[in-house]
N, C-alpha and C positions, 0 to 999 in steps of 0.2 A: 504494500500500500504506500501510499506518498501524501502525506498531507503540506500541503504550501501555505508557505503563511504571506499575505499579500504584500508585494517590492512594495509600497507603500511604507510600509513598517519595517519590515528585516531584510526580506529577501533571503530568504531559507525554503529548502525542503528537508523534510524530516522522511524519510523511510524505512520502513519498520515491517516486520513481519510478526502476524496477529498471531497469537498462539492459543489459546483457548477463547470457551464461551465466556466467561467472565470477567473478560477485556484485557486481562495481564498481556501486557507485548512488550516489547524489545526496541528500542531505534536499532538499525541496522546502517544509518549512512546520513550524514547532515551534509547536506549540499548546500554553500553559500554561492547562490548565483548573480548575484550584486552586492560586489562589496563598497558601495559606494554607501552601504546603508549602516553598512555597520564600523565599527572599533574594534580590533583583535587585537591584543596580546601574548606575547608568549616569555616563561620569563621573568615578569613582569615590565617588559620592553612593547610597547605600540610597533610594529610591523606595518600595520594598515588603520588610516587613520584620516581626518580631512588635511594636515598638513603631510601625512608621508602615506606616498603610492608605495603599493605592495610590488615593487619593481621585482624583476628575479637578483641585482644587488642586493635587495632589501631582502627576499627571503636568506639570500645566500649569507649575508652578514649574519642574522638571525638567528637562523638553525642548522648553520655548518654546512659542510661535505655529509655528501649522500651518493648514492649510486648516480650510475648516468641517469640523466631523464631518456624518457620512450616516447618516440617521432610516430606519429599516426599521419600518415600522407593522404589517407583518404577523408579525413575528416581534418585536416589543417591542423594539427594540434599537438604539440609539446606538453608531455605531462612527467611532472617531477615530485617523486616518489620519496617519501618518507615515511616512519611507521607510523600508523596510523592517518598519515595526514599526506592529501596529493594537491597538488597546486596546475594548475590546466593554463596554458598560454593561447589565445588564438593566434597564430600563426596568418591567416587571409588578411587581416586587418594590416600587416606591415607594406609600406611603400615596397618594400623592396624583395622578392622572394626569397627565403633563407638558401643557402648554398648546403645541403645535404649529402655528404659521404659515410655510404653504409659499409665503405670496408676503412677505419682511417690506421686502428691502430692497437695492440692486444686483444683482439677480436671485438672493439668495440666499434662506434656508430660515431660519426663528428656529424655537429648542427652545429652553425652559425647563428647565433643568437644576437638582433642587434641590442644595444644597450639599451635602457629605461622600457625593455618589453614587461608589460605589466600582464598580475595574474586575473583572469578571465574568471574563472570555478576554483574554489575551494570544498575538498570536500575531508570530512572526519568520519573515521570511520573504528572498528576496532579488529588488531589484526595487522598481520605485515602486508597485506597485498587488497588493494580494493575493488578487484574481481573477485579475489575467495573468501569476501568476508561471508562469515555467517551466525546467527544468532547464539548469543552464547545459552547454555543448559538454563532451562525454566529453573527458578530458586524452588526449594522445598515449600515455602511459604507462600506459594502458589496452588500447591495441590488441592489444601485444604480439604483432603478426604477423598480425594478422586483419584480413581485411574487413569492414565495418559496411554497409548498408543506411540511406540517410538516406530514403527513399523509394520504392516501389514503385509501378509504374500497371500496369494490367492492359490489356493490348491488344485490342481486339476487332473484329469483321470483321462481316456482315448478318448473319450465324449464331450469332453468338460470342464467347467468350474468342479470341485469336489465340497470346498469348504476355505476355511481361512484360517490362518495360524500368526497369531498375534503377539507381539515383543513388549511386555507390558512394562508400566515404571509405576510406582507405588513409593509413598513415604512410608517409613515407620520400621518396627521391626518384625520379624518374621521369616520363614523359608526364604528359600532364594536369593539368586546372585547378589553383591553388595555391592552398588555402583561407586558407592559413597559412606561415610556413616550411616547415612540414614535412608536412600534411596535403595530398593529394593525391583532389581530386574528379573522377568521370569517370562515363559510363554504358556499360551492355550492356544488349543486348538478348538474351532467349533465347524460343526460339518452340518451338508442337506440333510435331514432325516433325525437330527439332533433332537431329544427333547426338551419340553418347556425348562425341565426340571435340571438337562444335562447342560444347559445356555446360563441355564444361574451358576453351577456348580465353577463351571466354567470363567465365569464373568463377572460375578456378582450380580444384587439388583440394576434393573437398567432406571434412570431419570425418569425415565415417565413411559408409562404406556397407552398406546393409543389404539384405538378400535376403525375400524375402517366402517365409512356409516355407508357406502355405496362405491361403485366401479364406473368409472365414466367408458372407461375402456372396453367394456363389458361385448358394446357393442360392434368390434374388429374379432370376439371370438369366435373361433367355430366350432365352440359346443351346441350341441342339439338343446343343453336345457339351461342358455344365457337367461333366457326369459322367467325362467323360474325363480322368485327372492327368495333367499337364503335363511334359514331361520336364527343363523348365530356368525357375525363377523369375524372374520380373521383380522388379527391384532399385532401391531409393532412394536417390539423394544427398543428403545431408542436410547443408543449410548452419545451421547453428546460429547463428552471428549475426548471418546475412542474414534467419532465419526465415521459411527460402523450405524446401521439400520437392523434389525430382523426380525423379518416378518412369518408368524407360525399360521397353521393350517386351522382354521376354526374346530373341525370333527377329527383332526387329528394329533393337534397341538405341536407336531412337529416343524421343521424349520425348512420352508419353503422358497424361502428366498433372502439376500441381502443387499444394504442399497451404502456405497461408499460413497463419503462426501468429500469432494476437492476445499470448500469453502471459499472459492475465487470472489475478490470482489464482482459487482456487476453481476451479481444470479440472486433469483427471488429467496432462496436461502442463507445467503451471505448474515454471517457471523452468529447462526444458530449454533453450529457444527465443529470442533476441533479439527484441522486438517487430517484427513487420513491419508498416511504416507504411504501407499498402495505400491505393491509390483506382482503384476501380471502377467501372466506368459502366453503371447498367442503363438497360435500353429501356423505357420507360414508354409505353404504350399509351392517350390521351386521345384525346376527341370535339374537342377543341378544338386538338389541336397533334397531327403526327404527325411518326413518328420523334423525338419528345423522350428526352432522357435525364438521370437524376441519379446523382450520385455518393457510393456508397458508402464510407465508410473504415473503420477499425480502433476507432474508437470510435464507430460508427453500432447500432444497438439494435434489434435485429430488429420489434418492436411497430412501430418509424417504419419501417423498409424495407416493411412489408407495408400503412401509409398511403399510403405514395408508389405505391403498384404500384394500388391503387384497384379489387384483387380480392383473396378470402383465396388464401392459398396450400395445396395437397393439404396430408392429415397427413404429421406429419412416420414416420422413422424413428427410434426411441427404440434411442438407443447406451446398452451400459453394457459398460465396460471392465470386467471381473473381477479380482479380487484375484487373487493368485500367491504360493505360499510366501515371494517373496522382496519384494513388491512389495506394498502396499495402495491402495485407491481406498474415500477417503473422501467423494466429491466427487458422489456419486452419479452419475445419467444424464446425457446431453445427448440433443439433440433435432437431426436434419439433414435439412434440406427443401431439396429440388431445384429451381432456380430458373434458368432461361436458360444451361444448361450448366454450370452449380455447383454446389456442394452449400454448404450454410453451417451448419457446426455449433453450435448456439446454448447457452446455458448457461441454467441456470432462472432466473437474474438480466434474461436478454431480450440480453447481452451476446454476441455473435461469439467462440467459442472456435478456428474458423478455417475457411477458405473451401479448396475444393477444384474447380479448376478441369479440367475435361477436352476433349480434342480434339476434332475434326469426328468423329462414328462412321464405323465401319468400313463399309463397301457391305454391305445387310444386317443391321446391328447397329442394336440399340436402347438407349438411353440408358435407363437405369431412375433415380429417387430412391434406391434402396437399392445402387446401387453403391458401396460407402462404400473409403477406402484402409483 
C-alpha cells in the first residue's frame, strides 16, 4: 500500500505492507519526493534545508564514502546507495549528457557527474538494499491470541487440489518449534472430506461462522434438482488471519471446499483477511516434459499463469458484488476462471483477489466454472 501525504505539507510516501485484520503494519519504504518541503538532518548537521541544497557534495561531505552509485540508463537516473538510505539524481534535467563508461576501472562503472547535481528522491528504508527490503517479523504483541499463517501449500493428488498444509506461528508456550522465546512454529494439515470436528482439532475455533442463506450461482448448475430448496445450509469457517475460508457440507459436515484470500488492495474484501501466503502447483501440459509442474503464489499475475499453461483459458465469469444499504462496492467486477479444480478470482489489475479450491465431484456431478462460493 502507499499512502501520500499531500507536497503541500511534506511531500512523502509512506509504504507499508498490511499484515493483519487489526490494522498492525509495518512502513516498509519512506519516499521523500520533494525535498523542497522538508528539513533533514543527519548527525545533527542540516544536509537539506532552505539555505543548503542537498547537492551530491553535500550528501558526500555528510555521510562519507559509500559504494559506487548505480546508473539506470533507461530511466535517467543515478542512484547512490547507503544502508538504509538511497538518494536518486535525475540525470534528463542536466544541460549537458553525462559521459558514461561501463568498463573504467576494477571492474567498476565511471559516471560523470556535473557538480551542484542535486538529489531528486530520497528514500529510507530498512535493510542494506532497497529492492530487498522486506517487513520485518510481526512483534508478539501483535498476536494477541491469534494464529498467523506464515505459509500455505496447496496439496494435490493426479486429479487435484487434495487439501492444505499450513506453517502456523503462535505466541506462548507449548509443543512445537521455538522461533523465539516465545513464538511457537508448527504445521497442520487439513484435507477434502475433513470433518467439522477434524478442522477444529486441526485449527482451533474459526472467528466466526457463517451460514450461507442462498446460491446465486445455483442457477449455471447442472443438477436435475437446482430447483429444489434445501432444508439446512452449508456453512463457512472463516479464519481471518490465516486467510484461509472453509466451507463444510450441510448433511454431511465435511469439508467441501476452500477459499484463499490475497487481501490486495482494490477488491471488495480488502482488509477483512490476513494475506494468505499461498503456493500452488499447477500441471502444465508440454510436448517436451510430461507431468511438469509450476508454482503459483499470492503475488503471481494471472496474464503469466495463462503463459505458463501454453493455452488460453475458457471466458471467465464476471462477478460483481452489489452494493447494500449498509455496505458499498467501489471496486467494480472481478473476473473467475476455472482452472484444474479452482477457481481464481482475478482483479482488473491481472492481480489474484483469491483462489477457491474444490473437492473430487460427487459420483455424477459436474464441476462447472461458475460454481462461485
Amino acid at each position: 500500500m502507499v499512502f501520500t501525504v499531500p507536497s503541500s505539507q511534506i511531500g512523502e510516501k509512506l509504504i507499508w505492507k498490511h499484515l493483519c485484520k487489526e490494522s498492525f503494519s509495518f512502513d516498509l519504504v519512506i519516499e521523500v519526493y520533494d525535498l523542497t518541503k522538508v528539513k533533514l538532518k543527519y548527525c545533527g548537521v542540516h544536509f537539506n534545508s532552505q539555505a543548503i541544497a542537498p547537492t551530491i557534495e553535500q550528501i558526500d561531505q555528510s555521510f562519507g564514502a559509500t559504494h559506487p552509485g548505480v546508473y539506470n540508463s533507461a530511466e535517467q537516473l543515478f542512484h547512490l546507495n547507503f544502508r538504509g538510505l538511497s538518494f536518486s539524481f535525475q540525470l534528463d534535467s542536466w544541460t549537458e549528457a553525462p559521459k558514461y563508461e561501463p568498463n573504467f576501472a576494477h571492474g567498476l562503472a565511471s559516471l560523470q557527474i556535473p557538480h551542484g547535481a542535486t538529489v531528486k528522491r530520497m528514500y529510507i528504508y530498512n535493510g542494506n538494499s532497497l529492492q530487498d527490503t522486506k517487513a520485518p517479523v510481526m512483534p508478539l504483541s501483535c498476536f494477541l491470541g491469534n494464529v498467523y499463517a506464515e505459509s500455505v501449500d496447496v496439496l494435490r493428488d493426479g486429479t487435484g487440489p487434495s487439501g492444505l498444509r499450513l506453517r502456523l506461528l503462535a505466541a506462548g508456550c507449548g509443543p512445537g518449534l521455538l522461533a523465539d522465546a516465545k513464538m511457537r512454529v508448527f504445521e497442520r494439515s487439513v484435507y477434502f472430506g475433513d470433518s467439522c470436528q477434524d478442522v477444529l482439532s486441526m485449527l482451533g475455533s474459526p472467528h466466526k461462522v457463517f451460514y450461507k442463506s442462498e446460491d446465486k450461482m445455483k442457477i449455471h448448475s447442472p443438477s436435475p434438482h437446482k430447483q429444489v430448496p434445501s432444508k439446512c445450509n452449508d456453512y463457512f469457517f472463516n479464519y481471518f488471519t490465516l486467510g484461509v475460508d472453509i466451507l463444510f457440507d450441510a448433511n454431511t459436515h465435511k469439508v467441501k471446499k476452500f477459499v484463499l484470500h490475497t487481501n490486495y488492495p482494490g477488491h471488495y474484501n480488502f482488509n477483512i483477511y490476513h494475506r494468505c501466503e499461498f503456493k500452488i502447483p499447477l500441471a502444465i501440459k508440454k510436448e517436451s516434459a510430461d507431468g511438469q509442474t509450476e508454482t503459483c503464489t499470492t503475488y503471481s499475475k494471472w496474464d503469466n499463469i495463462q503463459e505458463l499453461l501454453g493455452h488460453p483459458v475458457e471466458k471467465p465469469v464476471v462477478l460483481h458484488r452489489s452494493s447494500s444499504p449498509n455496505n458499498t462496492n467501489p471496486f467494480g467486477s472481478t473476473f473467475c476462471f476455472g482452472l484444474q479444480r479452482m477457481i481464481f478470482e482475478v482483479m482488473q489489475n491481472n492481480h489474484i483477489a483469491s483462489v477457491t479450491l474444490y473437492g473430487p465431484p460427487r459420483p455424477g456431478a459436474h464441476l462447472r466454472t461458475a460454481e462461485l462460493p
